[in-house]
Biotite code that builds the C-alpha atoms (Angstrom):
import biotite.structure as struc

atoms = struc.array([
    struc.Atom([0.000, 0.000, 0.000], chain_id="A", res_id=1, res_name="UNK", atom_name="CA", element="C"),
    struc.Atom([1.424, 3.680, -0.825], chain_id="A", res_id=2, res_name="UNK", atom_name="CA", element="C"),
    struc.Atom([0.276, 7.019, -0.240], chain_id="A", res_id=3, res_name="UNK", atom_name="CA", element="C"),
    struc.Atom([0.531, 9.945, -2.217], chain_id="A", res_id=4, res_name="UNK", atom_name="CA", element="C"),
    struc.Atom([1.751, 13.451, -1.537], chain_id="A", res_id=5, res_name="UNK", atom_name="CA", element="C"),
    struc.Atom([1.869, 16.669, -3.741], chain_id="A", res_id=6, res_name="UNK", atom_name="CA", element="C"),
    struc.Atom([4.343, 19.335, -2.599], chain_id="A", res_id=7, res_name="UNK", atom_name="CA", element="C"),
    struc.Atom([3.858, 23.150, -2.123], chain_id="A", res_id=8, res_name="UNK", atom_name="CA", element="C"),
    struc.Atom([0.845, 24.563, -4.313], chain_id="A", res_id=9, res_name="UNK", atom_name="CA", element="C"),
    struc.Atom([-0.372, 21.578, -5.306], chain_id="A", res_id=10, res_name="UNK", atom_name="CA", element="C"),
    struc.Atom([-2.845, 19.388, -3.920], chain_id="A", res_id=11, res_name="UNK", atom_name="CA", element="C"),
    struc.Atom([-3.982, 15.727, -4.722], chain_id="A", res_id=12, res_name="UNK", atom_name="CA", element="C"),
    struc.Atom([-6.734, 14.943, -6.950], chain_id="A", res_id=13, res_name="UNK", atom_name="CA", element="C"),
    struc.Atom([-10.191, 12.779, -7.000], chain_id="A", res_id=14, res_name="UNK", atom_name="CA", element="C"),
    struc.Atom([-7.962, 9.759, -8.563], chain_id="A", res_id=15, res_name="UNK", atom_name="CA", element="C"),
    struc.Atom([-5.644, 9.815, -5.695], chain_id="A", res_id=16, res_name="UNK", atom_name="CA", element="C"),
    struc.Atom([-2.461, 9.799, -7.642], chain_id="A", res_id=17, res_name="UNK", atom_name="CA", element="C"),
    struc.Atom([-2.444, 13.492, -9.528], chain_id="A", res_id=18, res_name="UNK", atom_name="CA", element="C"),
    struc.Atom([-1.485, 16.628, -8.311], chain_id="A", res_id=19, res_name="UNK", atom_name="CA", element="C"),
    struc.Atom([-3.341, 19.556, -9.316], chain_id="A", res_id=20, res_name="UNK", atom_name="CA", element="C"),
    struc.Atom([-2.321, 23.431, -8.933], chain_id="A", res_id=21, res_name="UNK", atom_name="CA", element="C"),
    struc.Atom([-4.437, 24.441, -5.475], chain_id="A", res_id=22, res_name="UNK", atom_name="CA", element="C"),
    struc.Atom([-4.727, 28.103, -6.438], chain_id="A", res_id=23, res_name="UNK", atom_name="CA", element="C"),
    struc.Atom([-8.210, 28.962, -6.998], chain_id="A", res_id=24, res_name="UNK", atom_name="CA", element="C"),
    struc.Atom([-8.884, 30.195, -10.522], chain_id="A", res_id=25, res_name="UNK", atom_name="CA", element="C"),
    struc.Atom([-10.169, 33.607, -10.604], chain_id="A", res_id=26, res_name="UNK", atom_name="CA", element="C"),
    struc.Atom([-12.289, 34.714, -13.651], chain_id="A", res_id=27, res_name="UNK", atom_name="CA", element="C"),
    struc.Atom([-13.022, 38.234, -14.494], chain_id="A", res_id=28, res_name="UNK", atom_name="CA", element="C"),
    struc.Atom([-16.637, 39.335, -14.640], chain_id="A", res_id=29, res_name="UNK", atom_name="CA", element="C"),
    struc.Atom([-18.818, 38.082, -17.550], chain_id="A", res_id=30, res_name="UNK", atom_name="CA", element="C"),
    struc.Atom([-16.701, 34.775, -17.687], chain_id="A", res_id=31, res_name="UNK", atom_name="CA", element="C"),
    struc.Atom([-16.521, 31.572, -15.018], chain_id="A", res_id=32, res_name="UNK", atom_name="CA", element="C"),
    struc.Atom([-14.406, 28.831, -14.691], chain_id="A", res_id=33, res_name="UNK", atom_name="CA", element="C"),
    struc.Atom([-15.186, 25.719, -16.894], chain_id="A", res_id=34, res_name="UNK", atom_name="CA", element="C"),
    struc.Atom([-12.507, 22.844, -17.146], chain_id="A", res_id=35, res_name="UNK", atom_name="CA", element="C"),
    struc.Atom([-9.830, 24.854, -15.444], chain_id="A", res_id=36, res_name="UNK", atom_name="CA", element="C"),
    struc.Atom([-10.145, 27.740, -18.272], chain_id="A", res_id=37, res_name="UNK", atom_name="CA", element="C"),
    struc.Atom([-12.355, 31.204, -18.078], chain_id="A", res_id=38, res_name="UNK", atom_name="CA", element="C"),
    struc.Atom([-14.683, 30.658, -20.875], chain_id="A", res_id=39, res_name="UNK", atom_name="CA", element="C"),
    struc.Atom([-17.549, 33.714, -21.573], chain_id="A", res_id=40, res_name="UNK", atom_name="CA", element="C"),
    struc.Atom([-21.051, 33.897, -19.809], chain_id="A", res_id=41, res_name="UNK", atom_name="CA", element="C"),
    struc.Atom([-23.754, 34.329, -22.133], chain_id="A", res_id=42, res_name="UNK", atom_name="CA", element="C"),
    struc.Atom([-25.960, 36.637, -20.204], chain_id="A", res_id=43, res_name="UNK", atom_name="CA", element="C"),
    struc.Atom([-28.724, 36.801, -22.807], chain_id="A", res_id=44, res_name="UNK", atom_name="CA", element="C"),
    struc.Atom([-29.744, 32.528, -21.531], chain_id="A", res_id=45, res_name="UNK", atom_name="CA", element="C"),
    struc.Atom([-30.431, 34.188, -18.171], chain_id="A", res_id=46, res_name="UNK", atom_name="CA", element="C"),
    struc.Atom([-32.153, 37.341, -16.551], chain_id="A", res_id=47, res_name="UNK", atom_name="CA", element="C"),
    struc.Atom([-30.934, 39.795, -18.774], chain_id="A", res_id=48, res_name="UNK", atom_name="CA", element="C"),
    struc.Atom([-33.167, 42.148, -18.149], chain_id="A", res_id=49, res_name="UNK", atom_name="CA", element="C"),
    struc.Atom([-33.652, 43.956, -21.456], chain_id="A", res_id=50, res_name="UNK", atom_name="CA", element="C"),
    struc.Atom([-37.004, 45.058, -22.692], chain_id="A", res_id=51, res_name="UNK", atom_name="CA", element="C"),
    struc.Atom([-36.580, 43.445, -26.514], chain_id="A", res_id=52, res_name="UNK", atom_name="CA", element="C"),
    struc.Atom([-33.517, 41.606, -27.112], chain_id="A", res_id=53, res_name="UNK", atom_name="CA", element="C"),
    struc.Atom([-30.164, 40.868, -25.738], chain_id="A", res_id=54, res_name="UNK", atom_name="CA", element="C"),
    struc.Atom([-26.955, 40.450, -27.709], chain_id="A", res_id=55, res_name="UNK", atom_name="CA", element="C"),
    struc.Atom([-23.920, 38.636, -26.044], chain_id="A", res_id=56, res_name="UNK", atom_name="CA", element="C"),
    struc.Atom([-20.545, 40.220, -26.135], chain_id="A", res_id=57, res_name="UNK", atom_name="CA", element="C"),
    struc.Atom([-17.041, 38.334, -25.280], chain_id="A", res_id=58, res_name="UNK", atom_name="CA", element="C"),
    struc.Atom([-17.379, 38.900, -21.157], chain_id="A", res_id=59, res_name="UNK", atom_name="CA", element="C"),
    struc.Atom([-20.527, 41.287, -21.389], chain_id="A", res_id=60, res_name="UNK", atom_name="CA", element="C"),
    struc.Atom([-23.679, 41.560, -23.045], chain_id="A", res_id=61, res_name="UNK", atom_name="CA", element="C"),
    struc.Atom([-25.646, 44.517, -24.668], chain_id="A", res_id=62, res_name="UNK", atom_name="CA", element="C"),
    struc.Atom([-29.652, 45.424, -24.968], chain_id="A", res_id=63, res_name="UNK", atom_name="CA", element="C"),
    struc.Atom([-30.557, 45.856, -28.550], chain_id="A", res_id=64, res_name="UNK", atom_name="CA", element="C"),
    struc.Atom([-33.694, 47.232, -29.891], chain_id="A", res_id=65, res_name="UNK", atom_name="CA", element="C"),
    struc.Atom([-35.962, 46.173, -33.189], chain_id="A", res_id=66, res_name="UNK", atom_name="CA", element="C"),
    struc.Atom([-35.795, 48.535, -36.313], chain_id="A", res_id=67, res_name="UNK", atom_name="CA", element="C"),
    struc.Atom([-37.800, 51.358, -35.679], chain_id="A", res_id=68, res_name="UNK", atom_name="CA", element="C"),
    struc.Atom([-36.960, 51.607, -32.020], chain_id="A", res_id=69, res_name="UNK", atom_name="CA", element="C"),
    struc.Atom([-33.985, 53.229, -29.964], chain_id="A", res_id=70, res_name="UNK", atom_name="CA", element="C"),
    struc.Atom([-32.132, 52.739, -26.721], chain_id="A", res_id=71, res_name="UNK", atom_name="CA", element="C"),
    struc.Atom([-33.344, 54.687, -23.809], chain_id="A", res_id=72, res_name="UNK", atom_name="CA", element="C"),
    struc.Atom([-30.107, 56.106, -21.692], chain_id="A", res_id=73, res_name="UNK", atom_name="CA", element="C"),
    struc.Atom([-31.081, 53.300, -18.924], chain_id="A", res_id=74, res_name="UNK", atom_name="CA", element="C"),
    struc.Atom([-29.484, 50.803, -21.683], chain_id="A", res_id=75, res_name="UNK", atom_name="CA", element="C"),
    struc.Atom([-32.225, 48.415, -21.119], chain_id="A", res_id=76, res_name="UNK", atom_name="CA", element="C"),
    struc.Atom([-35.336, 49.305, -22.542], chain_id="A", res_id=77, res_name="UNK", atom_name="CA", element="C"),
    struc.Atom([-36.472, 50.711, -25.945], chain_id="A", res_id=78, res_name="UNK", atom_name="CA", element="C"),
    struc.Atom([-39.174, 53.583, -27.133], chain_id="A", res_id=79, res_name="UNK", atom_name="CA", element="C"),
    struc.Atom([-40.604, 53.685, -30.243], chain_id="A", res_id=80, res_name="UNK", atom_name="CA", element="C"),
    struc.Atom([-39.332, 55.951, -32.662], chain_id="A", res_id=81, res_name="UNK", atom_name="CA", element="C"),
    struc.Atom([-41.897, 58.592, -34.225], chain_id="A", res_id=82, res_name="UNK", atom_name="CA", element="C"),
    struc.Atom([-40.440, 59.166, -37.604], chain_id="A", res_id=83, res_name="UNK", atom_name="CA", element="C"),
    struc.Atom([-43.023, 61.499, -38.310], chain_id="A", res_id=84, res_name="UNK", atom_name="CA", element="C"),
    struc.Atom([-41.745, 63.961, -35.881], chain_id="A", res_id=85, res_name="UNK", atom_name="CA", element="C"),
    struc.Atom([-38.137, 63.618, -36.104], chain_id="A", res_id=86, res_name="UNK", atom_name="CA", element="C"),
    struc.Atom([-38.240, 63.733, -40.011], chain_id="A", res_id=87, res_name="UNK", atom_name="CA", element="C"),
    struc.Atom([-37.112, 60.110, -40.427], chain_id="A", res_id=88, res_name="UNK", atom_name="CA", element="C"),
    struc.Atom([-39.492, 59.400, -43.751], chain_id="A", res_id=89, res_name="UNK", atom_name="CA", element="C"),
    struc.Atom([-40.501, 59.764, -47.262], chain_id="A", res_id=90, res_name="UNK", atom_name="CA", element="C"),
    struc.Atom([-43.747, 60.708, -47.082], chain_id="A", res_id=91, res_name="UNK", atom_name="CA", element="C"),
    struc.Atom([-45.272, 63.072, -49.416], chain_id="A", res_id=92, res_name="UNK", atom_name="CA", element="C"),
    struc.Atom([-48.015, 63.770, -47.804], chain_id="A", res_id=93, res_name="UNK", atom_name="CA", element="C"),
    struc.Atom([-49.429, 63.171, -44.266], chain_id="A", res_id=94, res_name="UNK", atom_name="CA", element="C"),
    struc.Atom([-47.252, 61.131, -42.277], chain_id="A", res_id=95, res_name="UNK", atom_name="CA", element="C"),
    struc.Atom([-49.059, 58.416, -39.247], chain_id="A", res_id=96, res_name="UNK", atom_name="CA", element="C"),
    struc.Atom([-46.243, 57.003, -36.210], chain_id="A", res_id=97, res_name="UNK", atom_name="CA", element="C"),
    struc.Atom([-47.129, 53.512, -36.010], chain_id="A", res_id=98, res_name="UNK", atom_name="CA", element="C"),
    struc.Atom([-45.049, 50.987, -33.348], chain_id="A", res_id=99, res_name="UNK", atom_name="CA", element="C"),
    struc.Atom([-41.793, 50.429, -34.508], chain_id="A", res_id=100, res_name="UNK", atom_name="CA", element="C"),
    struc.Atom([-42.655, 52.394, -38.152], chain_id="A", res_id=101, res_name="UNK", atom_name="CA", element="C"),
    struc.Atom([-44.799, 54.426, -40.328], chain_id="A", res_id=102, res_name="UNK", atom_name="CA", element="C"),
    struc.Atom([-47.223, 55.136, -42.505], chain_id="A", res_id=103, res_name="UNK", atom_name="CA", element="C"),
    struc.Atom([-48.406, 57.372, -45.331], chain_id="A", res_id=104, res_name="UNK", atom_name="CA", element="C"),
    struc.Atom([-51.609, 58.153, -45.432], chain_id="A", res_id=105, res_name="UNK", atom_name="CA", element="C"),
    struc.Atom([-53.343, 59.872, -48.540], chain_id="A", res_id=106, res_name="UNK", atom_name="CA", element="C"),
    struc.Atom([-56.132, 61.745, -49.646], chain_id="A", res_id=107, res_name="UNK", atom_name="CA", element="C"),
    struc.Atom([-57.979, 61.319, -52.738], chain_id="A", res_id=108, res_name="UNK", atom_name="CA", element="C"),
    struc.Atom([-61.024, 63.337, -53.126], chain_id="A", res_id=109, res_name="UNK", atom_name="CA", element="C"),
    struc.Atom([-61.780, 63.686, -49.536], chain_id="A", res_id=110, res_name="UNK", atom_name="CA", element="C"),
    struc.Atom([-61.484, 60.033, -48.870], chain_id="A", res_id=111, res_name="UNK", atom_name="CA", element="C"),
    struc.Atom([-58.499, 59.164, -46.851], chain_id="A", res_id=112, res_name="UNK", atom_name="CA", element="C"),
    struc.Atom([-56.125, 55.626, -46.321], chain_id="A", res_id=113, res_name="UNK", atom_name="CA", element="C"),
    struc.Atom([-52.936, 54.831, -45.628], chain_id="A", res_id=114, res_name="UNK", atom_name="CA", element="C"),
    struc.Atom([-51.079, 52.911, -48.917], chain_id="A", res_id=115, res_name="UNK", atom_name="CA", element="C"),
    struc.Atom([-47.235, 52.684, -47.530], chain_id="A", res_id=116, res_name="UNK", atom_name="CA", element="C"),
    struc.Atom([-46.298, 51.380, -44.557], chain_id="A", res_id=117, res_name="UNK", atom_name="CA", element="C"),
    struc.Atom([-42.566, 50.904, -43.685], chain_id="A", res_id=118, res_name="UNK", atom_name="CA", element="C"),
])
């Protein structure tokens, strides 16, 4: 029968005959240890808390927003764009906000309806 011993900053594995480094592997944030390596956290499989959708990043993750939408400074949720206001169309004649887009709406001979939507 034999015993075995690791010396200094090791310390003896499960199978009884290794030696493995005892120093505690430290990842930085947005990463975690897997197999003795810091591999990156996708954030977006968990709470993420963004309002529309989450995109990871290597170690972080960001809030992204459909087309027609924008950021808010809390870099979490999104608010609807009004392209009518800001001058973001190509409308000729009376521009309608709609979620996430637009519409045109025009007249002919007092009738109104909206033929382009974007």
């Amino acid at each position: 029968m034999y015993n075995c011993y690791c010396d200094g900053d090791s310390k003896l594995a499960e199978n009884g005959r290794d030696c493995v480094p005892r120093k505690v592997l430290k990842c930085a944030s947005g990463y975690e240890v897997q197999s003795s390596v810091c591999v990156d956290v996708d954030e977006c499989q968990g709470d993420h808390g963004c309002g529309f959708k989450c995109k990871n990043l290597e170690g972080s993750y960001q809030c992204v927003c459909d087309r027609g939408y924008e950021l808010l400074s809390d870099a979490l949720n999104c608010v609807d764009i009004d392209e009518c206001a800001t001058g973001r169309h190509v409308c000729r004649q009376r521009c309608v906000n709609d979620h996430g887009s637009y519409s045109e709406m025009k007249s002919l001979m007092n009738l109104s309806f909206s033929i382009l939507k974007f």
